[in-house]
C-alpha positions in Angstrom: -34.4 11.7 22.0 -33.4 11.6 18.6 -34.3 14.5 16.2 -35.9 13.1 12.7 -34.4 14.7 9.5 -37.3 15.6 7.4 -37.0 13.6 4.1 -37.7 16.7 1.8 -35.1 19.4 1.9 -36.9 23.0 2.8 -37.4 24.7 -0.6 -36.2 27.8 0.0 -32.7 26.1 1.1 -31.8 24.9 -2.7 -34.8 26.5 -4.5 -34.6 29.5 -3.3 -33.6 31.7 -7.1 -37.6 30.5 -8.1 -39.0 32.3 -5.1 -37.7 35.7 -5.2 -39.3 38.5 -6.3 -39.9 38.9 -10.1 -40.4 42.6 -10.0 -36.6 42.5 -9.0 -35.4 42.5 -12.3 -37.7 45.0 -13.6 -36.2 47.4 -10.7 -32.8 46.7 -11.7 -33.6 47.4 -14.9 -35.2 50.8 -14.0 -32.4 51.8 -11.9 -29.7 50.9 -14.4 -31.8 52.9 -17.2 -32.1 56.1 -14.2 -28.2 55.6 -14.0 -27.6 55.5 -17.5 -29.2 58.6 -18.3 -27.4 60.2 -15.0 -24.6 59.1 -16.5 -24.9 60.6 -19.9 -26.2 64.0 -18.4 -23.2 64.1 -16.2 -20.7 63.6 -19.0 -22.4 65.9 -21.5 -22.7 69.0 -18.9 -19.3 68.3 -17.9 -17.7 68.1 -21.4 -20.2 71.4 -22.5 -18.9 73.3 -19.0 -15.5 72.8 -18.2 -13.8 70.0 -20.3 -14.6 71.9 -24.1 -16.5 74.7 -24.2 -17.7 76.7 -26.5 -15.6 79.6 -27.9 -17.9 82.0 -29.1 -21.0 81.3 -27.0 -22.3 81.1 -23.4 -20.9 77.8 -21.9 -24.3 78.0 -19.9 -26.4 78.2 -22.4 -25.1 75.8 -24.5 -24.9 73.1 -21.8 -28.7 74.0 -21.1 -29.6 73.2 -24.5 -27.7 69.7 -24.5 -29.1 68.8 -21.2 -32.8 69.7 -21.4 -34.0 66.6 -23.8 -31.5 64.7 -21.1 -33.9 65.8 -18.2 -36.7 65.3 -19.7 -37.5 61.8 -20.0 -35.8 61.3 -16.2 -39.8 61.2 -14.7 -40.8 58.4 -17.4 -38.2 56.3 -16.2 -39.2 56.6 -12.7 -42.7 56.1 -13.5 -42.3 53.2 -16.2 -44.0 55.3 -19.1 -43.7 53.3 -22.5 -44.1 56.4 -24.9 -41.7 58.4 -23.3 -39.0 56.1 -23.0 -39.8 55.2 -27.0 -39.2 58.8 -27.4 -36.4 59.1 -25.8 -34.5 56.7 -28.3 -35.5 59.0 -30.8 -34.1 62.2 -28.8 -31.0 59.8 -27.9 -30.4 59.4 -31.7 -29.2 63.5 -31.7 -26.5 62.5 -29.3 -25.8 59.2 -31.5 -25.5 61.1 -34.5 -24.0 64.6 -32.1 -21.1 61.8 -31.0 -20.3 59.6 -34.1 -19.9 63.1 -36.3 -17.2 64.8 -33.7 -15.5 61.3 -33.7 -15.2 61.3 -37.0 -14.2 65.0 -37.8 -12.9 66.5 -35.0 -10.0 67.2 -32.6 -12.4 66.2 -29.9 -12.6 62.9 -30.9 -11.9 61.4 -27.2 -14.9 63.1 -25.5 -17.2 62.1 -28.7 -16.1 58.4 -28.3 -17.5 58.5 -24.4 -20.0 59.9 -25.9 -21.2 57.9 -28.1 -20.7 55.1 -25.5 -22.8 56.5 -22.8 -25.7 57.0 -25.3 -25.6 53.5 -27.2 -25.8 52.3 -23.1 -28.7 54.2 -22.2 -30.4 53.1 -25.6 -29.9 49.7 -24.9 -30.9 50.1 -21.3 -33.6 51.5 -21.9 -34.5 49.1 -24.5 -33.9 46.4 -22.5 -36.7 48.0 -20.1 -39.2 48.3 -22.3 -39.0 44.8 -23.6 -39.3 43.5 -20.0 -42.4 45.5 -19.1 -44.1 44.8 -22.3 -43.1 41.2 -23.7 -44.0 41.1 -27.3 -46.9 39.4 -28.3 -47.3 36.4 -30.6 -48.8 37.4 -33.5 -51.4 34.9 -34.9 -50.9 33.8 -38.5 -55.0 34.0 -40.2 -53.8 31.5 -42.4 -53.2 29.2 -39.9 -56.3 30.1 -37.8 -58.2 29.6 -41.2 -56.8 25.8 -41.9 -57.4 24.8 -38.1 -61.5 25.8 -38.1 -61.6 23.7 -41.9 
C-alpha cells in the first residue's frame, strides 16, 4: 500500500520562525541587559580594586561607592520595572560622563575607553528593553479627529 503525501506541507516544517514564542525576545533582551550591567560592575570593581586604585584612599571604599548605583537597579531588570530601568540611564550618565572625562584628560585613558563602552552598551540595552515592553503609542492628532466628525 502506498502512503499518500499530504498536499499541504506541516506548518511548523517551513513556518516554523511565526510560531515560536514571542516572549523569547523580550527574555533575550532581559538577559542581555542582566549581562550588560554584570559586565559593567565587573569592569568597574576590577579597574577601582586591582587594575588603578586609588592612591590616597581605601581601594574598598572607593570601589563600594562606584558599585552601589551598579547593584541597584540589578532587581528591576529581573523584574521588568519601567521606572527603575529609566532611572538607571540617568545613574548610567555618571559613568558616561565618569568615562568620557578620564579619556579625555588622563593617563588612564585605556580603562576609561572600556568604560565608556560597557556603559553606552548597557544604555542601549537597556533601552532597547524598555521599548520592547512598552511600544510607543500613536499619538492622535485633535486636528485630525476634529476634520473627520465635520
Amino acid at each position: 500500500m502506498v502512503k499518500k503525501r499530504p498536499l499541504v506541507a506541516h506548518p511548523r516544517k517551513y513556518w516554523h520562525f511565526l510560531l515560536k514564542d514571542q516572549n523569547k525576545h523580550k527574555r533575550e533582551g532581559q538577559n542581555l541587559a542582566l549581562y550588560s550591567q554584570l559586565l559593567l560592575m565587573l569592569w568597574v570593581g576590577s579597574w577601582h580594586l586591582w587594575l588603578s586604585p586609588h592612591p590616597h584612599f581605601s581601594p574598598l571604599i572607593i570601589t563600594t561607592l562606584w558599585l552601589l548605583p551598579l547593584a541597584l537597579p540589578l532587581y528591576a531588570i529581573g523584574k521588568r520595572q519601567v521606572k527603575a530601568l529609566q532611572y538607571n540611564g540617568f545613574l548610567l550618565m555618571i559613568y558616561v560622563i565618569h568615562g568620557a572625562t578620564l579619556l579625555l584628560s588622563n593617563n588612564e585613558w585605556q580603562l576609561a575607553a572600556i568604560e565608556l563602552i560597557l556603559t553606552l552598551l548597557c544604555f542601549s540595552t537597556q533601552v532597547m528593553m524598555i521599548r520592547r515592553w512598552h511600544p510607543p503609542t500613536q499619538k492622535k492628532d485633535k486636528k485630525a479627529e476634529i476634520d473627520n466628525q465635520r
